[in-house]
MOPAC internal coordinates of N, CA, C and O (Angstrom, degrees):
PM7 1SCF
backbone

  N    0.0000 0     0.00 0     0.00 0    0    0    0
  C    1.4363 1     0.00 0     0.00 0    1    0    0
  C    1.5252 1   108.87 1     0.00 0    2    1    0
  O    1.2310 1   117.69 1   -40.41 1    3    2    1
  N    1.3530 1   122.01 1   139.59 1    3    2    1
  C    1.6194 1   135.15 1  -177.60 1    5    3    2
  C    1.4808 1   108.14 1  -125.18 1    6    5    3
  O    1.2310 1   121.17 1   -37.04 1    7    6    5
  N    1.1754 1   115.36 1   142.96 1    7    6    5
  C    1.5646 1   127.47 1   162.42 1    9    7    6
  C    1.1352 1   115.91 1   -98.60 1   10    9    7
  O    1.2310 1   125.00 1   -33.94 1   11   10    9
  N    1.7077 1   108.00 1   146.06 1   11   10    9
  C    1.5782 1   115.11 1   171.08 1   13   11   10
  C    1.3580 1   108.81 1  -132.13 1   14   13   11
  O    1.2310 1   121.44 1   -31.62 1   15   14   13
  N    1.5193 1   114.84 1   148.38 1   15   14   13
  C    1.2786 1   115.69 1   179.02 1   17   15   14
  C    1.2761 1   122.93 1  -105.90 1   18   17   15
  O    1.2310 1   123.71 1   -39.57 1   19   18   17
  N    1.4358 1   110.49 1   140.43 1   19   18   17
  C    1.4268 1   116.88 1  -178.83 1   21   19   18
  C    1.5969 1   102.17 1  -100.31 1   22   21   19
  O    1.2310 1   125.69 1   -40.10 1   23   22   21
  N    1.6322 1   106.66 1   139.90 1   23   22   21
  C    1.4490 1   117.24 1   174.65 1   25   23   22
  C    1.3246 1   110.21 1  -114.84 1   26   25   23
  O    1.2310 1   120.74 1   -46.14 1   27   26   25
  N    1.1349 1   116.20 1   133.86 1   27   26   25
  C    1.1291 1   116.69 1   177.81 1   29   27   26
  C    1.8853 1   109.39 1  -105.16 1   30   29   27
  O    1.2310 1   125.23 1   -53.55 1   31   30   29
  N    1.5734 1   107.57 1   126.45 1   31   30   29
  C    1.8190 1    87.22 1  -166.44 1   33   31   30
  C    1.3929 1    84.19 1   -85.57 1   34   33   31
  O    1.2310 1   106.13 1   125.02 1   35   34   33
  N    1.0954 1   143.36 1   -54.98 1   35   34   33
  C    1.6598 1   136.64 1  -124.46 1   37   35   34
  C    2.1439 1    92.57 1   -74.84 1   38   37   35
  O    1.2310 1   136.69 1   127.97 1   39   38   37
  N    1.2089 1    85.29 1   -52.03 1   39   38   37
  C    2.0421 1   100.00 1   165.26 1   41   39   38
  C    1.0204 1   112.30 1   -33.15 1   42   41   39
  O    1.2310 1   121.79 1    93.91 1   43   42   41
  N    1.5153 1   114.17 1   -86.09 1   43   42   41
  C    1.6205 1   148.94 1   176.14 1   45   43   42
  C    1.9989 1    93.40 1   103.18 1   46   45   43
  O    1.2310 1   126.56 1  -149.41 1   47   46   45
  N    1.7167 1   105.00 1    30.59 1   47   46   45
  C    1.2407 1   111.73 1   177.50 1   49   47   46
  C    1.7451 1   108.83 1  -103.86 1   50   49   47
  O    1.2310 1   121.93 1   -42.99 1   51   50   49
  N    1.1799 1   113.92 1   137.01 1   51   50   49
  C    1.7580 1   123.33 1   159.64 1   53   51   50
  C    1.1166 1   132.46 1   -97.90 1   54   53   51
  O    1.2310 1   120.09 1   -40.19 1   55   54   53
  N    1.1725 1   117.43 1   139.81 1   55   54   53
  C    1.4375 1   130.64 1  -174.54 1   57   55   54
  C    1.5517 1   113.93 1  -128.64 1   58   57   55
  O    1.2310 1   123.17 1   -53.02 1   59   58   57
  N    1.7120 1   111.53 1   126.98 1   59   58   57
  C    1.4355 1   101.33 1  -168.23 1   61   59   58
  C    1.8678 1   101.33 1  -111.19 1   62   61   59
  O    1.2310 1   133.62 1   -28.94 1   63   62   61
  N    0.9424 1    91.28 1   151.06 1   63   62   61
  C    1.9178 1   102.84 1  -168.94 1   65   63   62
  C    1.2104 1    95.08 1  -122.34 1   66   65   63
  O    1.2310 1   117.54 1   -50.99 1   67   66   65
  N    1.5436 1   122.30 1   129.01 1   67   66   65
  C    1.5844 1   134.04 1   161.69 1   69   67   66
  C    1.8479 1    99.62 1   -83.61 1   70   69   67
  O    1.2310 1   127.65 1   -48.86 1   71   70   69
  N    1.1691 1   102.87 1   131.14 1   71   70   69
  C    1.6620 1   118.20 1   174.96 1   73   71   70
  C    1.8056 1   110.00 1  -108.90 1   74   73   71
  O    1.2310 1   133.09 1   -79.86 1   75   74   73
  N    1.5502 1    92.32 1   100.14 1   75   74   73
  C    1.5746 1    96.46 1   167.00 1   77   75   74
  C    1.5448 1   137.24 1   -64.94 1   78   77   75
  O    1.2310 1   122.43 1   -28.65 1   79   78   77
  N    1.1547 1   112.95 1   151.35 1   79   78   77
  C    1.7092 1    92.56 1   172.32 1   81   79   78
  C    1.6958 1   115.29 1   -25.03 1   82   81   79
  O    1.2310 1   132.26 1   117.96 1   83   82   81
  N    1.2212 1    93.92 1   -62.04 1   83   82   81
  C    1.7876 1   127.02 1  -147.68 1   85   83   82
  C    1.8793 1    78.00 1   -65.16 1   86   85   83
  O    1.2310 1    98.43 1   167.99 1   87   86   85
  N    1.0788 1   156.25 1   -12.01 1   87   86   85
  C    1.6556 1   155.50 1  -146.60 1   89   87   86
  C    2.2707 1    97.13 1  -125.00 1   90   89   87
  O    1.2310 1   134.31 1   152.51 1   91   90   89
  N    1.4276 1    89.93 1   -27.49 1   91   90   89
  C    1.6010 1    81.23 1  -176.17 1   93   91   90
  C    1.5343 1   131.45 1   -71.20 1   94   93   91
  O    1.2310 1   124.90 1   166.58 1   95   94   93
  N    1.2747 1   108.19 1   -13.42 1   95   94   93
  C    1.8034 1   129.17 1   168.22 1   97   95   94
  C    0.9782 1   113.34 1   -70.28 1   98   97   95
  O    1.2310 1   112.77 1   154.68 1   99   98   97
  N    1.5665 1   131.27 1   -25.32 1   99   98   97
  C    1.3502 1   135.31 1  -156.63 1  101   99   98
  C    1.3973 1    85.16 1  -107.58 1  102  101   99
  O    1.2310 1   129.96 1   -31.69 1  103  102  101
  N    1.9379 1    98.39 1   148.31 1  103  102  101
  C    1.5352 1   118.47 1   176.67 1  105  103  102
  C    1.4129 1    83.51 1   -72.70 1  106  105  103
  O    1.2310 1   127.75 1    -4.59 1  107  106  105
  N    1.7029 1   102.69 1   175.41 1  107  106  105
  C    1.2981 1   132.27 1   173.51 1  109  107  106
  C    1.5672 1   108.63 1   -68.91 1  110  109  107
  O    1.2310 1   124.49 1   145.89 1  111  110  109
  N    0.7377 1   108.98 1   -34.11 1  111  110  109
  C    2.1714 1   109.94 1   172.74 1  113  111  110
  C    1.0110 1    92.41 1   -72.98 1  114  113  111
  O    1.2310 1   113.10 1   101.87 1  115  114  113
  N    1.4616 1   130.64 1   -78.13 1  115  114  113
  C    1.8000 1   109.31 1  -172.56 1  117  115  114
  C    1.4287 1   113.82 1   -34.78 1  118  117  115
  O    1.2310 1   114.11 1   128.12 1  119  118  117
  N    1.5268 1   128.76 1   -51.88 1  119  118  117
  C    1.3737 1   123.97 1  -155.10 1  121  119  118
  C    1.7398 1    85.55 1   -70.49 1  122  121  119
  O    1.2310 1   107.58 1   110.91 1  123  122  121
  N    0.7269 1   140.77 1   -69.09 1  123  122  121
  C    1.5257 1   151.07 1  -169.14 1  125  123  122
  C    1.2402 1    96.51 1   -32.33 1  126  125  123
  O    1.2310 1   107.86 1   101.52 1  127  126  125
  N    1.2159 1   140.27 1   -78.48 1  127  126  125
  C    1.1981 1   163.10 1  -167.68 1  129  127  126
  C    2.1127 1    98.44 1   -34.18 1  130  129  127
  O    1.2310 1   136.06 1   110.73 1  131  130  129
  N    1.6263 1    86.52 1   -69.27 1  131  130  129
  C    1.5877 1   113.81 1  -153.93 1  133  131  130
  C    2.1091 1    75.47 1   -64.30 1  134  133  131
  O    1.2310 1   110.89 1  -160.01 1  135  134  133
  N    1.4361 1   134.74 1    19.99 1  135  134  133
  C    1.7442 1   123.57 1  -171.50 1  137  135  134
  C    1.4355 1    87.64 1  -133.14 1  138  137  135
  O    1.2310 1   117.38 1   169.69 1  139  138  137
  N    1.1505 1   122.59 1   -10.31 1  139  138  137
  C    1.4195 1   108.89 1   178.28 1  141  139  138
  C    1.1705 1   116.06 1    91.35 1  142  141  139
  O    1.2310 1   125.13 1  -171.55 1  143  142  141
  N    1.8128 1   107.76 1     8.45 1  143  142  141
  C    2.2185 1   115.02 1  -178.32 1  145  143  142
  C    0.5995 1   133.22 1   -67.84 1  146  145  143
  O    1.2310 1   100.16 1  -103.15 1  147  146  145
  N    1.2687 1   153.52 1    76.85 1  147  146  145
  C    1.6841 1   147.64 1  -148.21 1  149  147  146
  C    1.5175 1   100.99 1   -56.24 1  150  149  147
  O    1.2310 1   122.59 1   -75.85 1  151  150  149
  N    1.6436 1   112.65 1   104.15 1  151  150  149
  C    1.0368 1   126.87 1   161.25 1  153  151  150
  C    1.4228 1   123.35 1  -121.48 1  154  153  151
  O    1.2310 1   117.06 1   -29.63 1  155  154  153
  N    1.8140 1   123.20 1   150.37 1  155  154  153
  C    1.1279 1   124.27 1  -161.60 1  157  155  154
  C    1.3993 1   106.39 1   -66.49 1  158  157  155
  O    1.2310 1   111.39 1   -24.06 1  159  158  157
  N    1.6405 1   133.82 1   155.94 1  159  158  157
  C    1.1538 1   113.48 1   155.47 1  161  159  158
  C    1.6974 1   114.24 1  -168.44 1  162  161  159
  O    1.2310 1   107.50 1   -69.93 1  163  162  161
  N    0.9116 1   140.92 1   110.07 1  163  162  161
  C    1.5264 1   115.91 1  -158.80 1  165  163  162
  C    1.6399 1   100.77 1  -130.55 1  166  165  163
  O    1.2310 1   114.94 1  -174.78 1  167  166  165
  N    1.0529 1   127.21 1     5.22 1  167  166  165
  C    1.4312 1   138.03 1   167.18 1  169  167  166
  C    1.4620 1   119.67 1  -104.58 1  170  169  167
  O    1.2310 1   123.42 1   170.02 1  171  170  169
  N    1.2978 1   111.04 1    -9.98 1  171  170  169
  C    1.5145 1   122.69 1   178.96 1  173  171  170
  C    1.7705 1   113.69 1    51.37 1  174  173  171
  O    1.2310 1   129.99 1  -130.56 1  175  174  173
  N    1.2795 1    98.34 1    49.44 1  175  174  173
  C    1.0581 1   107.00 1   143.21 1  177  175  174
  C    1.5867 1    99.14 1   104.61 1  178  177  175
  O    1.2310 1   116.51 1   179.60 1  179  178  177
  N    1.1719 1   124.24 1    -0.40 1  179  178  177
  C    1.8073 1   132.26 1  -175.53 1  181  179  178
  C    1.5186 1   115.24 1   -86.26 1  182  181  179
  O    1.2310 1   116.05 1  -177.29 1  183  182  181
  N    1.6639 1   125.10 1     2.71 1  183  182  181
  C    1.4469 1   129.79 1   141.11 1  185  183  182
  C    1.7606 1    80.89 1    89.20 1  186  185  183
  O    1.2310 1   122.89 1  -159.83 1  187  186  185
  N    1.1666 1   112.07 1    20.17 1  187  186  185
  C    1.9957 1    98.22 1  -178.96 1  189  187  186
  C    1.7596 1    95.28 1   -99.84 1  190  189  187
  O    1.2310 1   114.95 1   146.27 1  191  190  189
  N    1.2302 1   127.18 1   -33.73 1  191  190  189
  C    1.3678 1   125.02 1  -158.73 1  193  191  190
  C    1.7470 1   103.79 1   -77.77 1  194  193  191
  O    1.2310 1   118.58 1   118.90 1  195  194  193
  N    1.1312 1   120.32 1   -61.10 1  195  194  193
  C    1.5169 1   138.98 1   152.60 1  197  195  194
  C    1.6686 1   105.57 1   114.65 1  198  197  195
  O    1.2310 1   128.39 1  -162.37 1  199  198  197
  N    1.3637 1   101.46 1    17.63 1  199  198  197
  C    1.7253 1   117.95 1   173.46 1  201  199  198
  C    1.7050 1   133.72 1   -51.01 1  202  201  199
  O    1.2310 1   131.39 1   146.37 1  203  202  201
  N    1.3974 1    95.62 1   -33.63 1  203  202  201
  C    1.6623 1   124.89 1  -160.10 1  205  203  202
  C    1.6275 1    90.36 1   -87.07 1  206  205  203
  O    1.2310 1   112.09 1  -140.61 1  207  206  205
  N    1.2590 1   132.52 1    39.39 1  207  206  205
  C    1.5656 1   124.52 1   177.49 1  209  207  206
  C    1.4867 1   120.36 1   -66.98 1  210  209  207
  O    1.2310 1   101.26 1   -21.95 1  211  210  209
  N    1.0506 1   151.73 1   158.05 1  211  210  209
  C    1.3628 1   169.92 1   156.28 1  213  211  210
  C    0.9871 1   117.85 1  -124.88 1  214  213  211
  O    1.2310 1   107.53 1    19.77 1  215  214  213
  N    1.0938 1   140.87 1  -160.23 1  215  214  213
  C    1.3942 1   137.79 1  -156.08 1  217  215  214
  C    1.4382 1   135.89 1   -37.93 1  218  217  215
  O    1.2310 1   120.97 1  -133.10 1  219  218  217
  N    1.4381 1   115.74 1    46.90 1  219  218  217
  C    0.8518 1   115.73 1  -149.36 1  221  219  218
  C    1.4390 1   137.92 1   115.42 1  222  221  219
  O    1.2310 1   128.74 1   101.75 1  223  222  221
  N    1.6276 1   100.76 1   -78.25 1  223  222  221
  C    1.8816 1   106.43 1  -160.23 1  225  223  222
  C    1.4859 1    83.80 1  -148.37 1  226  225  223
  O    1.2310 1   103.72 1  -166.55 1  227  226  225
  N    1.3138 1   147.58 1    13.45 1  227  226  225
  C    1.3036 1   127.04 1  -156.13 1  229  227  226
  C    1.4822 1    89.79 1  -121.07 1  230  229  227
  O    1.2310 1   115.15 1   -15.42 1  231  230  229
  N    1.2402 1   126.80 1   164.58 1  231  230  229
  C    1.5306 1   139.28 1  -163.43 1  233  231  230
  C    1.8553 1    99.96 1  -129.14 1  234  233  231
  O    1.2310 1   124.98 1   -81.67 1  235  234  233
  N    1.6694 1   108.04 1    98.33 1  235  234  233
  C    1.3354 1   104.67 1   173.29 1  237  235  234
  C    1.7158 1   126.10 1   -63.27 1  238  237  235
  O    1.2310 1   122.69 1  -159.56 1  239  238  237
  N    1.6229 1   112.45 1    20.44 1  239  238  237
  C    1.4283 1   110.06 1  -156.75 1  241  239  238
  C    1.8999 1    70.63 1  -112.55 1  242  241  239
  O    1.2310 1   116.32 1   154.43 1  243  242  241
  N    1.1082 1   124.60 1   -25.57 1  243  242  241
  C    1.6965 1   118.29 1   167.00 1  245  243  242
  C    1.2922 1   146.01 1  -120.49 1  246  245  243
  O    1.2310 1   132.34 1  -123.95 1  247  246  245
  N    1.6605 1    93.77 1    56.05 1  247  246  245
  C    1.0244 1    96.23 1   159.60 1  249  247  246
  C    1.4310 1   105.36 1  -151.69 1  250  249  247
  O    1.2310 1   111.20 1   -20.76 1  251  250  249
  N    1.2712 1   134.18 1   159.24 1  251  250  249
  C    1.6059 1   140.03 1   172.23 1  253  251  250
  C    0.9716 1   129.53 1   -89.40 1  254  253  251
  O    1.2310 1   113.99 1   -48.80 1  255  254  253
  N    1.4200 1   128.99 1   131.20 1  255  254  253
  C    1.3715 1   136.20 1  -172.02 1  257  255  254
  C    1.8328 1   131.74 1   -25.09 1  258  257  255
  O    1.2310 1   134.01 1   136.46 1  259  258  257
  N    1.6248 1    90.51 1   -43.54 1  259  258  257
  C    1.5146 1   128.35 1   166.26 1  261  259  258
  C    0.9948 1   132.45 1   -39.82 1  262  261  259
  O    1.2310 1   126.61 1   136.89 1  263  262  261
  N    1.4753 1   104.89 1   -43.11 1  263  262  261
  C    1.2214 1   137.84 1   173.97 1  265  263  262
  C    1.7858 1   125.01 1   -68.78 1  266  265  263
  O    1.2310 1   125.39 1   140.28 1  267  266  265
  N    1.1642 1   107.26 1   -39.72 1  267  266  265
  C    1.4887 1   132.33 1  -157.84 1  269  267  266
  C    1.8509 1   102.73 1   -89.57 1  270  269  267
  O    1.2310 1   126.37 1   -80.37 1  271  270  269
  N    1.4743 1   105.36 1    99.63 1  271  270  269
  C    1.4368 1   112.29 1   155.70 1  273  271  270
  C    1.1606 1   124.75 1  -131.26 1  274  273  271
  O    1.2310 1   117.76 1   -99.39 1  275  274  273
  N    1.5371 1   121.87 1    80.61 1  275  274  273
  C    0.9588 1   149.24 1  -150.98 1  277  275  274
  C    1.3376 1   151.81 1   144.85 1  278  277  275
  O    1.2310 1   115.68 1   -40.25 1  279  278  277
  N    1.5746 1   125.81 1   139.75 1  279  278  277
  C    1.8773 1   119.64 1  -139.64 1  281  279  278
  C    1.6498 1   105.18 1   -66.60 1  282  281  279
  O    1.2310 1   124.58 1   -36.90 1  283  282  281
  N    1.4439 1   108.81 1   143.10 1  283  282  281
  C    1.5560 1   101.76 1  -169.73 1  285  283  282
  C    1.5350 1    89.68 1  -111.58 1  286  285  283
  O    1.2310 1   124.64 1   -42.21 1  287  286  285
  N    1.5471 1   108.71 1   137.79 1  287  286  285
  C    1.4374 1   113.88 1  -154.09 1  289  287  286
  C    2.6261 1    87.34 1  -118.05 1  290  289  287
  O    1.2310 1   130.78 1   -43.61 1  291  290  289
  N    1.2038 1    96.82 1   136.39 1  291  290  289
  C    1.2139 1    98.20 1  -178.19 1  293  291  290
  C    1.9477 1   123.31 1  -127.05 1  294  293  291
  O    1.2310 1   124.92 1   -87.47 1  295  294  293
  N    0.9632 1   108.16 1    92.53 1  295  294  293
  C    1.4881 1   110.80 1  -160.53 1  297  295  294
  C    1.7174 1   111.40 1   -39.39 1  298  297  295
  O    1.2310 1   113.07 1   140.24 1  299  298  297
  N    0.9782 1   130.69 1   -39.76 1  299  298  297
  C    1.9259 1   135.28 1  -162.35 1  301  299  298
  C    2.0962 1    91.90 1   -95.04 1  302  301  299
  O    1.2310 1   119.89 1   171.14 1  303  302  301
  N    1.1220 1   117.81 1    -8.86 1  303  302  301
  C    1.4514 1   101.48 1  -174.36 1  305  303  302
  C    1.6814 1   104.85 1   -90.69 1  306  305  303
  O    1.2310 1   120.10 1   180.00 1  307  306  305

């Protein structure tokens, strides 16, 4: 099991999330979602709206949990 951290910029608060096996299939909006994070999203997850941002410029509806080693920083939290 691995942790990831959520940043919140507007806060300047963190939040650490344990990622289960069963959590690594799921994009980063699902995992977000399935934590209760208020994240943008109005296409549910089909990368057309471009709401679900993280770090910046990156779209949490593409990419997978699996993938992710490293703090995911969120401008409105």
């Amino acid at each position: 099991m691995r942790e990831i951290t959520l940043i919140g910029r507007a806060s300047s608060k963190r939040w650490q999330y344990e990622v289960c096996e069963e959590d690594l299939s799921k994009t980063l909006l699902e995992f977000l979602q399935s934590r209760d994070v208020p994240i943008a999203s109005s296409c549910g997850g089909l990368g057309v709206c471009e709401k679900c941002l993280y770090n910046d410029s990156e779209l949490s509806c593409q990419i997978k949990m699996e993938d992710i080693n490293f703090d995911i920083e969120i401008d409105y939290l």
